[in-house]
MARRONU-299711 format. One line per 5 residues: number of its first residue (from 1); for each residue x, y, z of N, C-alpha, C, O. Coordinates in Angstrom, 3 decimals. Each point is the difference from the previous one (the first is absolute). Layout:
// MARRONU-299711
NUM) X,Y,Z,X,Y,Z,X,Y,Z,X,Y,Z  ...;
***
This chain:
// MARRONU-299711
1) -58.710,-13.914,-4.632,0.332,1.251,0.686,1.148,-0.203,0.959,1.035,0.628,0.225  -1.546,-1.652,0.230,1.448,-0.390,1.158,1.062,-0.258,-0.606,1.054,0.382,0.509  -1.040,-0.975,-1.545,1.598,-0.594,-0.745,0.517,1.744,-0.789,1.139,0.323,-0.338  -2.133,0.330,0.260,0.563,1.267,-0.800,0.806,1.008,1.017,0.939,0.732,-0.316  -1.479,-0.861,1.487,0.531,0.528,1.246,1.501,-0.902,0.192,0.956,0.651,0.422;
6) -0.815,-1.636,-0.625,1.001,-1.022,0.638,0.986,0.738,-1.028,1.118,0.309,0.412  -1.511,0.008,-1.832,1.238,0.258,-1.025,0.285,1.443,0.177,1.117,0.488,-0.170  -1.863,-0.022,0.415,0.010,1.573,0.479,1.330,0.392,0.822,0.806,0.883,-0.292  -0.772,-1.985,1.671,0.586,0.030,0.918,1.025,-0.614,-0.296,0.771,0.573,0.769  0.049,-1.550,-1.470,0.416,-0.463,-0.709,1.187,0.496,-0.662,1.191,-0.250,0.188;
11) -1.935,1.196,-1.206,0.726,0.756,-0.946,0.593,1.468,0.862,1.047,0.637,-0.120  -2.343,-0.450,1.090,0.843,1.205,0.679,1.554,-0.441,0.989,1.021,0.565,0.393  -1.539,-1.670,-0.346,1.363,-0.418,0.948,1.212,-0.144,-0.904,1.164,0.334,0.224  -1.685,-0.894,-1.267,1.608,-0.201,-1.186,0.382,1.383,0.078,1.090,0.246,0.517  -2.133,1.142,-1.138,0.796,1.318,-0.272,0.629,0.234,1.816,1.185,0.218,0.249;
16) -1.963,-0.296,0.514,0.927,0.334,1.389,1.107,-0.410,0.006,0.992,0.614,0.393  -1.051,-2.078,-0.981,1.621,-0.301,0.356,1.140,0.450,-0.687,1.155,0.058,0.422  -1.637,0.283,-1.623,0.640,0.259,-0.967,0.801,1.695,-0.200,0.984,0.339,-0.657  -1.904,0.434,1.529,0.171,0.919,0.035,1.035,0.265,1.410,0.732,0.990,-0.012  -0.724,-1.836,1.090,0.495,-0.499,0.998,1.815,0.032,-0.456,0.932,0.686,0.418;
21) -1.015,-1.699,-1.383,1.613,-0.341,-0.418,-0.122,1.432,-0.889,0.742,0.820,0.539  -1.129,-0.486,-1.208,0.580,1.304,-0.586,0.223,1.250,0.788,0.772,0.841,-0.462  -1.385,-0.628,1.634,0.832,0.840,0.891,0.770,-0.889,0.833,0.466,1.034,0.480  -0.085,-1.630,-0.066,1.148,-1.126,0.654,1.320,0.546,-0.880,1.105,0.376,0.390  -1.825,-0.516,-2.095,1.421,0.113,-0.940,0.602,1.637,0.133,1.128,0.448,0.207;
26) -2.333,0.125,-0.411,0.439,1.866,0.108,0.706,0.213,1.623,0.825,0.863,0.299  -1.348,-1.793,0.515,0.584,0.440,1.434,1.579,0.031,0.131,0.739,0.878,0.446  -0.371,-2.564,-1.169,1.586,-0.416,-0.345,0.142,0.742,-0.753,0.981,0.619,0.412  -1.408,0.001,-1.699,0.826,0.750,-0.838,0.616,0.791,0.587,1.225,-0.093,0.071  -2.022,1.242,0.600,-0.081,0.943,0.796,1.047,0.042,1.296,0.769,0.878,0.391;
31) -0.953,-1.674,-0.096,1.478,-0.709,0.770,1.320,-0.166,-0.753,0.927,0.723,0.365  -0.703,-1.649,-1.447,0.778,0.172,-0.296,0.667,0.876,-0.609,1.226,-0.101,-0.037  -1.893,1.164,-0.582,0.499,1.818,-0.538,0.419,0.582,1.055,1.051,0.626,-0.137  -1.573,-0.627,1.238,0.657,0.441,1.368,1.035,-0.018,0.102,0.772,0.958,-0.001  -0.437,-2.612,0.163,1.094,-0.723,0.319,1.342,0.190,-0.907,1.167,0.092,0.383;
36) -1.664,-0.064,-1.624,1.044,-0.101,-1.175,0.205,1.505,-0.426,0.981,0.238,-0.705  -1.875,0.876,1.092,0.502,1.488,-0.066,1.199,0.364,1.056,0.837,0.880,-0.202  -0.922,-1.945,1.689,0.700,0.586,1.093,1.133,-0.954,-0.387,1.019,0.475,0.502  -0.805,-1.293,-0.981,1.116,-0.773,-0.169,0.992,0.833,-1.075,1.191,0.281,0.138  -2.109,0.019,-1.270,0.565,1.072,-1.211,0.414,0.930,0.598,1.217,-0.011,-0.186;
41) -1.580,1.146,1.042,0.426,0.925,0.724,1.090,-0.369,0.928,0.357,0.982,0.650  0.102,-1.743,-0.450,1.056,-0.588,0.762,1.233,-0.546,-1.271,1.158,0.392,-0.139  -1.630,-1.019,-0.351,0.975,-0.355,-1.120,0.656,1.610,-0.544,1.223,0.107,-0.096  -2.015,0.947,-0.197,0.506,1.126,-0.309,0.532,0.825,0.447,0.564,0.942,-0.557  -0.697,-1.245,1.921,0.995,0.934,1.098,1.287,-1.392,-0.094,1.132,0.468,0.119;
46) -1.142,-1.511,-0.244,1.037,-0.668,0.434,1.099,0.212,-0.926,1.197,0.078,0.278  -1.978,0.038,-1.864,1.151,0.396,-1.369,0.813,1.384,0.804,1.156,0.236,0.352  -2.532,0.525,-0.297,0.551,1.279,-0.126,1.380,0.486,1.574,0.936,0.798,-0.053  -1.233,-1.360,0.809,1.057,0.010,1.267,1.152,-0.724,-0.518,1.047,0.645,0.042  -0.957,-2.107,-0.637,0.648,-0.134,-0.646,1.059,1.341,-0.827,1.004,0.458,0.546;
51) -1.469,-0.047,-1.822,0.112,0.998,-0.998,0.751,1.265,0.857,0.937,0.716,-0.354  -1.548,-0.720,1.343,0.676,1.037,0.666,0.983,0.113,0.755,0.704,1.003,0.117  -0.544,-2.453,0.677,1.379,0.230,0.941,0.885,-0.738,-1.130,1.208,0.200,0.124  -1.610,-1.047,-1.242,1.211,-0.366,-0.648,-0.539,0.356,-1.333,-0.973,-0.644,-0.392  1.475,1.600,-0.382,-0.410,0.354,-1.380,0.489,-0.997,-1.079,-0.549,-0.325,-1.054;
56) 1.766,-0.091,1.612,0.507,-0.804,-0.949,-0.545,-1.804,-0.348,0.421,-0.800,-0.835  -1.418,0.684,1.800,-0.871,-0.962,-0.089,-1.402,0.003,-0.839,-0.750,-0.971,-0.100  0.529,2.399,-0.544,-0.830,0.123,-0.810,-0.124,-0.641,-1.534,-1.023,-0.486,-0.483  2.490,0.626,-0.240,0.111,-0.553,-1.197,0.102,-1.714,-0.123,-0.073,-0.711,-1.003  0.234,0.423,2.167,0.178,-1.601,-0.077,-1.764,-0.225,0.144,-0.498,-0.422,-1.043;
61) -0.200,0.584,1.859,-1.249,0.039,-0.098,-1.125,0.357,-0.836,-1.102,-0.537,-0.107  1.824,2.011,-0.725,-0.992,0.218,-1.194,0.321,-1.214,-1.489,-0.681,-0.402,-0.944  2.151,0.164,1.458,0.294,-0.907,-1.376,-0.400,-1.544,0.205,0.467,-0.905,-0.691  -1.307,0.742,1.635,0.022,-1.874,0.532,-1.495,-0.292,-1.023,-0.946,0.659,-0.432  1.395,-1.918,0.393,-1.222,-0.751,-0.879,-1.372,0.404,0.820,-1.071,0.380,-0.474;
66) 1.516,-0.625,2.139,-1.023,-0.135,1.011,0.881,0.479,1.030,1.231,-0.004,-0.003  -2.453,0.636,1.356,0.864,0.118,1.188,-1.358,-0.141,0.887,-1.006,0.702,-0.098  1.241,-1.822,1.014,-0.802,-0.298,1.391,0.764,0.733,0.978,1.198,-0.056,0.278  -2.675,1.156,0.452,0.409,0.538,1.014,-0.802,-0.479,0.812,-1.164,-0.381,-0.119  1.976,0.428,1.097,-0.757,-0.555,1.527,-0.134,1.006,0.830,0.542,-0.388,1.035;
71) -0.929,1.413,-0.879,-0.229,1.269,1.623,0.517,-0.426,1.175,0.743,0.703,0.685  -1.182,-2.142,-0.309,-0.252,0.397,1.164,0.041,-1.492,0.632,-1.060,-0.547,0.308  2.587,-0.243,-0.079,0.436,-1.397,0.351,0.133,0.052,1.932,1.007,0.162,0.688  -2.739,-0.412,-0.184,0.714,-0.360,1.485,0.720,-1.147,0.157,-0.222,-0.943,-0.759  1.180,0.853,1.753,0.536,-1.126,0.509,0.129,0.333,1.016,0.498,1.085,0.302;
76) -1.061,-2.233,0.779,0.171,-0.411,1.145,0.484,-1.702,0.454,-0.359,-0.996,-0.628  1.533,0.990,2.263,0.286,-0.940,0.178,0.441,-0.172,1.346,0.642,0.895,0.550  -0.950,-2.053,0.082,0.589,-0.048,1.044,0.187,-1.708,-0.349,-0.853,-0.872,-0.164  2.292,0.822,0.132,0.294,-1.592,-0.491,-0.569,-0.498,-0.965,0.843,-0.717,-0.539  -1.960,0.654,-0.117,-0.989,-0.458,-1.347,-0.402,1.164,-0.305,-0.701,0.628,0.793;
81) 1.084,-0.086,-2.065,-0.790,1.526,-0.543,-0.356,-0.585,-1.232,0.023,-1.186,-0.331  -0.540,2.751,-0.650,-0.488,0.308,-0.772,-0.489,1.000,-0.268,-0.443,0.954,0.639  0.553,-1.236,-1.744,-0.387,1.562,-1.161,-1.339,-0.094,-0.777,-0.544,-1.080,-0.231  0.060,2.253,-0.148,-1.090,0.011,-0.594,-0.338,1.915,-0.798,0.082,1.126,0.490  -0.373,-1.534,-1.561,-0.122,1.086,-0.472,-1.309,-0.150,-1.787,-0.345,-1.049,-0.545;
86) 0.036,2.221,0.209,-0.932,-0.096,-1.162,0.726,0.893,-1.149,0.533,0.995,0.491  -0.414,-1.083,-1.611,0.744,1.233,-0.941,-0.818,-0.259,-1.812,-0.583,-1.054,-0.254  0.657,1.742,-0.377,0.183,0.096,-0.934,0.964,-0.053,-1.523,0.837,0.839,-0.332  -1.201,-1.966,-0.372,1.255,0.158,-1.023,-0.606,1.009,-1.269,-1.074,-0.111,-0.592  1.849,0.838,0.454,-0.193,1.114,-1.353,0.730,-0.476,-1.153,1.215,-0.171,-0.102;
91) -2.381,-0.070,-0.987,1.316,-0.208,-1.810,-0.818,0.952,-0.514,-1.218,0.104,-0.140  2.722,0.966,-0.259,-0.712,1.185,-0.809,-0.509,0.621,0.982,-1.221,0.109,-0.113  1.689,0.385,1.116,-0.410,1.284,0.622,-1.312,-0.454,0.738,-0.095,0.457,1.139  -1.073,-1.371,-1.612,-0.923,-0.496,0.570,-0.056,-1.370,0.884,0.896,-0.829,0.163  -2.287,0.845,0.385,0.698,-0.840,0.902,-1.083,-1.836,-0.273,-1.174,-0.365,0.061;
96) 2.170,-0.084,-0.280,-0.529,-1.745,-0.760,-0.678,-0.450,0.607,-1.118,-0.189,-0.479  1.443,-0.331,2.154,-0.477,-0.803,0.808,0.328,0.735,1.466,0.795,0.880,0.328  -1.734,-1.623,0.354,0.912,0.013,1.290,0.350,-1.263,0.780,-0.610,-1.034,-0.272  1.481,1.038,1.157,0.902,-1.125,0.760,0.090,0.409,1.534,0.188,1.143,0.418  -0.348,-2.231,0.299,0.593,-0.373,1.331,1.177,-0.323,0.157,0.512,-0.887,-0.682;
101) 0.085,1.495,1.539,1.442,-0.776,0.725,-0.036,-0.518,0.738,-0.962,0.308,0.703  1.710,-1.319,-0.211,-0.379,-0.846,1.345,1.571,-0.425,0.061,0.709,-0.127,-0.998  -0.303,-0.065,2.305,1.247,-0.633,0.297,0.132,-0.898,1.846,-0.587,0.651,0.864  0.909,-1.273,-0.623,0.487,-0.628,0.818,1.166,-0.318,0.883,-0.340,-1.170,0.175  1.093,1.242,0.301,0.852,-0.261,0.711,0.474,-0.693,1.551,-0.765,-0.007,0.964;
106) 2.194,-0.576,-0.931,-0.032,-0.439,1.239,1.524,-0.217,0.501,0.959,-0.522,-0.571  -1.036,0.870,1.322,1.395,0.567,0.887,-0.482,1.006,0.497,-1.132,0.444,-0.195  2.525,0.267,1.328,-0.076,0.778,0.910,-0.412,1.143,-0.510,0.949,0.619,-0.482  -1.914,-0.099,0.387,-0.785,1.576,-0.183,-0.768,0.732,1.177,-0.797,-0.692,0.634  0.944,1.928,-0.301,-1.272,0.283,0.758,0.056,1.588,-0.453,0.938,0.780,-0.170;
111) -2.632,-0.637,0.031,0.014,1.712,-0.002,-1.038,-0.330,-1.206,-0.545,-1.062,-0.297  0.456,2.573,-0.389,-1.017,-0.119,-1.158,0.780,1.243,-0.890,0.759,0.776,0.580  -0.939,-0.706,-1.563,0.393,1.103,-1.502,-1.018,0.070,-0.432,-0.978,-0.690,0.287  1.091,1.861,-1.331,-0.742,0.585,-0.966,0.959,-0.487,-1.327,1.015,-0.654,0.243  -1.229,0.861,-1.100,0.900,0.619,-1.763,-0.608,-0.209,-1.031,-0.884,-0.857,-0.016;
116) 1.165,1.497,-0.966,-0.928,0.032,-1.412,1.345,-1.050,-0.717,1.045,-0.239,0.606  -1.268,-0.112,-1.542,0.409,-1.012,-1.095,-0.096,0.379,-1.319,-1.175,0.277,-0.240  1.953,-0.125,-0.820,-0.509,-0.047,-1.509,0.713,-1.257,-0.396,1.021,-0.322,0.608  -1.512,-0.443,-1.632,0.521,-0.768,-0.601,-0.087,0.651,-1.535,-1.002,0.499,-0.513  2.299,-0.639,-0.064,-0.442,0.641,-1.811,0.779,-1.329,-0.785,1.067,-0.586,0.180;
121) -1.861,0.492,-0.856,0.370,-1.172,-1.134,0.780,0.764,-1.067,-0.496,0.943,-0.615  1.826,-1.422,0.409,0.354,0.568,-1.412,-0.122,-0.201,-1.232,0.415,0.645,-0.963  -1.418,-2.219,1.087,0.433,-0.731,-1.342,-1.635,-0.750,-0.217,-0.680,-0.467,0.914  0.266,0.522,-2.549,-1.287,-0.312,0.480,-0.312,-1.547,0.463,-0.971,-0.382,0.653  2.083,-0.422,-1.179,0.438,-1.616,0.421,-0.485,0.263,1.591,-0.977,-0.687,0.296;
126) 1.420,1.453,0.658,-0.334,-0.003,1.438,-1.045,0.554,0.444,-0.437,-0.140,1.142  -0.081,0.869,-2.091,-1.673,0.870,0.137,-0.966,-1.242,-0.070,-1.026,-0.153,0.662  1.462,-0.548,-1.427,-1.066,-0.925,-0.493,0.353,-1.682,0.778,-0.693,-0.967,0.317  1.550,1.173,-0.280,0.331,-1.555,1.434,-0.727,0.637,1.228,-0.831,-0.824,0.382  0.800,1.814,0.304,-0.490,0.702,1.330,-1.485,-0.079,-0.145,-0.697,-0.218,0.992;
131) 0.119,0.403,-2.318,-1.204,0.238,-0.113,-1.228,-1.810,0.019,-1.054,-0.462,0.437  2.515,0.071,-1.438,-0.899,-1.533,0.072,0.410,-0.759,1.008,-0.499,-1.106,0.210  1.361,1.570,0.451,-0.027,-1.035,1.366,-1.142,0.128,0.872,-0.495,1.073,0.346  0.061,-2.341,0.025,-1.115,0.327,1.692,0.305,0.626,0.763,-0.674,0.953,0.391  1.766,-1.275,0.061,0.908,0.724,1.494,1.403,0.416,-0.678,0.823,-0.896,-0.189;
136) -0.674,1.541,0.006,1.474,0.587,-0.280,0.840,0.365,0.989,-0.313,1.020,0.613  1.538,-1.724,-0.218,0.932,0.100,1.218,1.258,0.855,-0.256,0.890,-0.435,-0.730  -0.802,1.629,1.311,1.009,0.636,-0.356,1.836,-0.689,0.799,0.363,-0.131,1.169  0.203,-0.089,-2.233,1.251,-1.242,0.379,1.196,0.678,-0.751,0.111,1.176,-0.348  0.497,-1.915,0.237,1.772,0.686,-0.312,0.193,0.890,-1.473,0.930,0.636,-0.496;
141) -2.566,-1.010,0.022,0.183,0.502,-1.499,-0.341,1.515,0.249,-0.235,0.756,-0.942  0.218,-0.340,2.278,-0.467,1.542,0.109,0.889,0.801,0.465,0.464,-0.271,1.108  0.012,1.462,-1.814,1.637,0.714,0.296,-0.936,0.831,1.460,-1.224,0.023,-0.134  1.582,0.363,0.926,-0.186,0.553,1.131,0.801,1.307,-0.311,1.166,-0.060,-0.389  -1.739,1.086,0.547,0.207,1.476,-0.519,-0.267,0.282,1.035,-1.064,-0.406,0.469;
146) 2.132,1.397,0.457,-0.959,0.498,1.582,0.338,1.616,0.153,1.024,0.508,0.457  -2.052,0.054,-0.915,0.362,1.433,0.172,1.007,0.495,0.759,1.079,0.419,-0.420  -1.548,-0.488,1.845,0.822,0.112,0.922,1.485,-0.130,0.640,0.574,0.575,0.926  -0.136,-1.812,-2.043,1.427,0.173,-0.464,0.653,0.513,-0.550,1.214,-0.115,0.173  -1.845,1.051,-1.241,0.573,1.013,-0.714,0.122,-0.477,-1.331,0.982,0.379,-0.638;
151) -1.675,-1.022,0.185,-0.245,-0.833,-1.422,-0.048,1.358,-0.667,-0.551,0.927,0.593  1.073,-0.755,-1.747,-0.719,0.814,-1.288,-0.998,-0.596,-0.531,0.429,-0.562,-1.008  -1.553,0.368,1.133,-0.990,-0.365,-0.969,0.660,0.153,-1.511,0.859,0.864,-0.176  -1.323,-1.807,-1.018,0.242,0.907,-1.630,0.957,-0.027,-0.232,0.291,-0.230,-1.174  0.653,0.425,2.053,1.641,-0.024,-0.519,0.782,-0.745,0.679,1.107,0.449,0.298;
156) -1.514,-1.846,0.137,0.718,-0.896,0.456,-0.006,-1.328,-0.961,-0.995,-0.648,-0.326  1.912,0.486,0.076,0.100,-1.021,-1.384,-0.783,-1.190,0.547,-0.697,-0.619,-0.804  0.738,0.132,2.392,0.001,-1.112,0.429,-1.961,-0.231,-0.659,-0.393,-0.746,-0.897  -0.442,1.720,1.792,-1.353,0.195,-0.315,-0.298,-0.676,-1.900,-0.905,-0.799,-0.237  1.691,1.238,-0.671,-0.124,-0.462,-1.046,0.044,-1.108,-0.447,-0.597,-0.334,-1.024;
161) 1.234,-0.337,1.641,0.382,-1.289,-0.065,-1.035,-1.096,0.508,-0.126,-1.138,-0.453  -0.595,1.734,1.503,-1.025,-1.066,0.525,-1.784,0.457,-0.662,-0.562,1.021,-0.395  0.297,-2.119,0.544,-1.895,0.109,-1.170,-0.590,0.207,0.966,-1.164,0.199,-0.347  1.347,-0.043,2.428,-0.760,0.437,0.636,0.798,0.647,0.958,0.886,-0.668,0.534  -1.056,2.021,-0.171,0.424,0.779,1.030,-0.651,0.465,1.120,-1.107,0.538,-0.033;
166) 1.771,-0.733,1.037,-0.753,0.214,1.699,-0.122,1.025,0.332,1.117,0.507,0.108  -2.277,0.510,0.272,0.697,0.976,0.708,-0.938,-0.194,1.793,-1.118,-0.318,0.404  2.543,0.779,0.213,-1.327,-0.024,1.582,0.935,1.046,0.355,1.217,0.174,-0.060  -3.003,0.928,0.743,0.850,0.958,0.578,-1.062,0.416,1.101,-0.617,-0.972,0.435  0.325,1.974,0.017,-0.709,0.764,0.713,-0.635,-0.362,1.260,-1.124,0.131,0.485;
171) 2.354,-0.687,-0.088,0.061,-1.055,1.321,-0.298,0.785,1.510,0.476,1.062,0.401  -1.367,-1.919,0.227,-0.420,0.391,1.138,-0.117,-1.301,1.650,-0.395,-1.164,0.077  0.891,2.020,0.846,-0.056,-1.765,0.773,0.990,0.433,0.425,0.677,1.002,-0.231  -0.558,-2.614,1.512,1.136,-0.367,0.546,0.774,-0.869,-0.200,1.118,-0.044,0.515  -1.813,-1.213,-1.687,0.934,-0.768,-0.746,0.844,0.521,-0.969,-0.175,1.047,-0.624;
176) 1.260,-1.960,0.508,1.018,0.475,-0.738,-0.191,-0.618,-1.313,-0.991,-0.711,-0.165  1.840,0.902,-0.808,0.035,-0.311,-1.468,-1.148,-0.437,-0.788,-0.050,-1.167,-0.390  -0.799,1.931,0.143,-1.372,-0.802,-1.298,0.867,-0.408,-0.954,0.975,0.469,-0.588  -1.893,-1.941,0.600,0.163,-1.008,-1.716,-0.921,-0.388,0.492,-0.538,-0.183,1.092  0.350,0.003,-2.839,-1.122,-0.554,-0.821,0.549,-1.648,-0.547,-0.469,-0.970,-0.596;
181) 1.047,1.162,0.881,0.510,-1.151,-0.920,-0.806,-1.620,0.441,0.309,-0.203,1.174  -1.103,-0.845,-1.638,-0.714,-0.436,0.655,-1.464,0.289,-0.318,-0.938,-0.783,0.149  0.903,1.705,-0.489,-1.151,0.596,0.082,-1.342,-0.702,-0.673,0.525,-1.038,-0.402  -2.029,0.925,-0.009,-0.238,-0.335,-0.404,-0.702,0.804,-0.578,-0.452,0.880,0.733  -0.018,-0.801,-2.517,-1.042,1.316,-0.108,-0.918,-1.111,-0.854,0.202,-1.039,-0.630;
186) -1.595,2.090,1.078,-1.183,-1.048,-0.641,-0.856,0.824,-0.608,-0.210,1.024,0.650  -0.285,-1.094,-1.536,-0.779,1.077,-0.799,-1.853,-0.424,0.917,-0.649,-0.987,0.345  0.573,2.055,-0.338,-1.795,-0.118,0.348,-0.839,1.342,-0.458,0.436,1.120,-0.267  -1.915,-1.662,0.268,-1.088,0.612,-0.697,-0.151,1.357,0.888,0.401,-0.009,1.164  -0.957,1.114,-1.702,0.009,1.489,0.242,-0.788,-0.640,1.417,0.399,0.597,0.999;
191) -1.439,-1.687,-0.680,-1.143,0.670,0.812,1.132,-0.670,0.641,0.274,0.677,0.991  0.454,-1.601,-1.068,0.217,-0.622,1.412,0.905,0.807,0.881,0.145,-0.480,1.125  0.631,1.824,-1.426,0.356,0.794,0.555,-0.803,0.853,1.247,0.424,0.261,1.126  -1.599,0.038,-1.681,-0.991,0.496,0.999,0.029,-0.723,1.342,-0.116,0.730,0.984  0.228,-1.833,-0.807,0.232,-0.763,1.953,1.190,0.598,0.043,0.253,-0.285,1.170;
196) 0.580,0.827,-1.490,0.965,0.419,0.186,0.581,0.654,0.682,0.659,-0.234,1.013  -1.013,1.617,-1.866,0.614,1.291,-0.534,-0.494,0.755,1.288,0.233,1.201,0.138;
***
């Protein structure tokens, strides 16, 4: 009788636990749909502001193998800064993965910015190097496209020519000039966005 009691208690403890990690898992899920709906909703205002103050940045973007958008790159610095930001890469209109930005710096800086970022791959050779790298460092192989200069998006021969194009725009702050360049992007899992977001 006693040992039937011992398994009783036993077995109820395995289903407790068990049932334990399966809401643990629905809790993170649940988290991470949060997380990855408000990030999506940001990625879609970022195209679409995009689309709108520069139209002519639309066809280079609908025609890219891939395009990582970033919303939303803080940087702050006073002598040692850095950047940090979360985005989404889309192939085919949908969206593949998502990625961290991270950047570093050092020299004279002080103040903090805002700016959104797209990166668009033109070529799938560079869709697919970005993707299998661990850390992918954005470096000289990236044409820097800056709205704000008065670029034509689409009809600038130069954009054609390169397999990855920069765009940074929607700048906010008291620092001067955003780059990316440096940069580091790292792909990570939907939940780990949730500490985040």
């Amino acid at each position: 009788m006693a040992e039937h009691n011992f398994l009783t208690r036993r077995g109820f403890m395995a289903i407790g636990a068990g049932a334990g990690v399966l809401a643990l898992a629905a809790c993170n899920n649940g988290l991470a749909t949060n997380a990855t709906q408000t990030l999506e909703g940001r990625v879609n205002a970022t195209l679409n502001e995009l689309f709108a103050k520069y139209p002519n940045a639309r066809p280079l973007v609908e025609n890219a193998r891939g395009v990582l958008v970033m919303p939303v790159m803080t940087q702050a610095g006073f002598g040692v800064g850095g950047s940090y930001g979360e985005g989404a890469l889309r192939v085919n209109g949908a969206t593949a993965d998502y990625y961290s930005a991270a950047q570093a710096s050092i020299g004279f800086q002080a103040g903090a910015r805002q700016f959104a970022h797209v990166l668009v791959f033109q070529t799938d050779r560079a869709l697919a190097g970005f993707r299998a790298a661990p850390g992918w460092v954005a470096g000289a192989g990236a044409f820097y496209a800056l709205p704000e200069d008065g670029m034509t998006f689409g009809t600038d021969t130069v954009t054609n020519n390169h397999p990855v194009v920069a765009m940074i725009f929607g700048q906010t702050g008291i620092m001067a000039g955003a780059a990316i360049e440096g940069t580091k992007y790292t792909r990570i899992i939907p939940s780990a966005l949730a500490s985040r977001i």
